[in-house]
C-alpha positions in Angstrom: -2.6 -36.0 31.7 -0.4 -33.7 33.1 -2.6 -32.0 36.3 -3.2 -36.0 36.7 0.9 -36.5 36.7 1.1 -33.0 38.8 -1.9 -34.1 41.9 0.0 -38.0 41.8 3.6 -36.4 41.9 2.3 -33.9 44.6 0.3 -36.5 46.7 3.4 -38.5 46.8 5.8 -35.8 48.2 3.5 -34.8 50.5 2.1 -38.8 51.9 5.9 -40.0 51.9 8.0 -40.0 54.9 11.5 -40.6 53.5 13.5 -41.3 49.9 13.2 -44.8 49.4 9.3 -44.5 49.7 9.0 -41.7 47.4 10.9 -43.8 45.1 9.1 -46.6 45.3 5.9 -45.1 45.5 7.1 -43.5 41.8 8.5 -46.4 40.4 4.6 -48.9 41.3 2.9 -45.6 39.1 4.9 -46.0 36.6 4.9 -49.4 36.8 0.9 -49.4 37.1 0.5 -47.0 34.0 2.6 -49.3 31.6 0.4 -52.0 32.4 -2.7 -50.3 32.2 -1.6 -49.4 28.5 -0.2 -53.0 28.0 -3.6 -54.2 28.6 -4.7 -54.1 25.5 -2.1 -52.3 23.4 1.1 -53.9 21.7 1.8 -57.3 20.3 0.5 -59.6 22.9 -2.0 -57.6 25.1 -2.1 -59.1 28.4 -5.8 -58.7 28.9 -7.1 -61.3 25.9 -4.5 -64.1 27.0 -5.9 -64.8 30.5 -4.6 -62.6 32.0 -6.9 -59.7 33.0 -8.0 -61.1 36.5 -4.8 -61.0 37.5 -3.6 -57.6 37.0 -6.9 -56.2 38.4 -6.0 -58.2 42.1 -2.4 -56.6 41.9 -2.7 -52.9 40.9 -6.3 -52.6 42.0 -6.1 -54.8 44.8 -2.9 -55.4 46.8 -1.4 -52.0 45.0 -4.3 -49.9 45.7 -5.5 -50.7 48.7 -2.0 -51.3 50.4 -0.8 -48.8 48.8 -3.2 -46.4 50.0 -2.9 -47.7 53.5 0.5 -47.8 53.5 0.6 -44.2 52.7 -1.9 -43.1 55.5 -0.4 -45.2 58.2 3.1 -45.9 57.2 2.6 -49.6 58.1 1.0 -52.5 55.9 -0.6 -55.5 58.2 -2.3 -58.8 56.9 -5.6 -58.2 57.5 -4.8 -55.3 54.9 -4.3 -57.3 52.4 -7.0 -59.7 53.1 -9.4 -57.2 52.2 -7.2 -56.2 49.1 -7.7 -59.4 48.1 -11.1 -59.5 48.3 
């Protein structure tokens, strides 16, 4: 858990080109690793309601790969996020 924390935290400092998206960019992990835990973990887990579809499409789609593109290219387009949706 922690050279996973270490190789994100690093990634980030070293993808982001100013403050707010180093913060933000910290805030959508943190944010994607409580609700990979509230998937199926506390009182009403999200992912036998309904509502596993989508949570995949957000963090693994629109998150992941516009994340991931924003990072690269500092830019995010619609076409991205076409194929994120996808």
């Amino acid at each position: 858990i922690i050279a996973s924390l270490c190789s994100g935290l690093a990634l980030i400092l070293v993808a982001t080109k100013s403050w707010q998206d180093l913060i933000s960019f910290a805030v959508l992990g943190i944010v994607a690793v409580l609700a990979s835990i509230t998937y199926t973990i506390g009182r009403k887990p999200y992912g036998y309601i309904g509502l596993g579809d989508i949570s995949v499409l957000i963090f693994f789609g629109w998150l992941g790969v516009g994340g991931t593109y924003y990072l690269q290219t500092n830019s995010i387009d619609f076409p991205v996020l076409l194929v994120a949706t996808a």
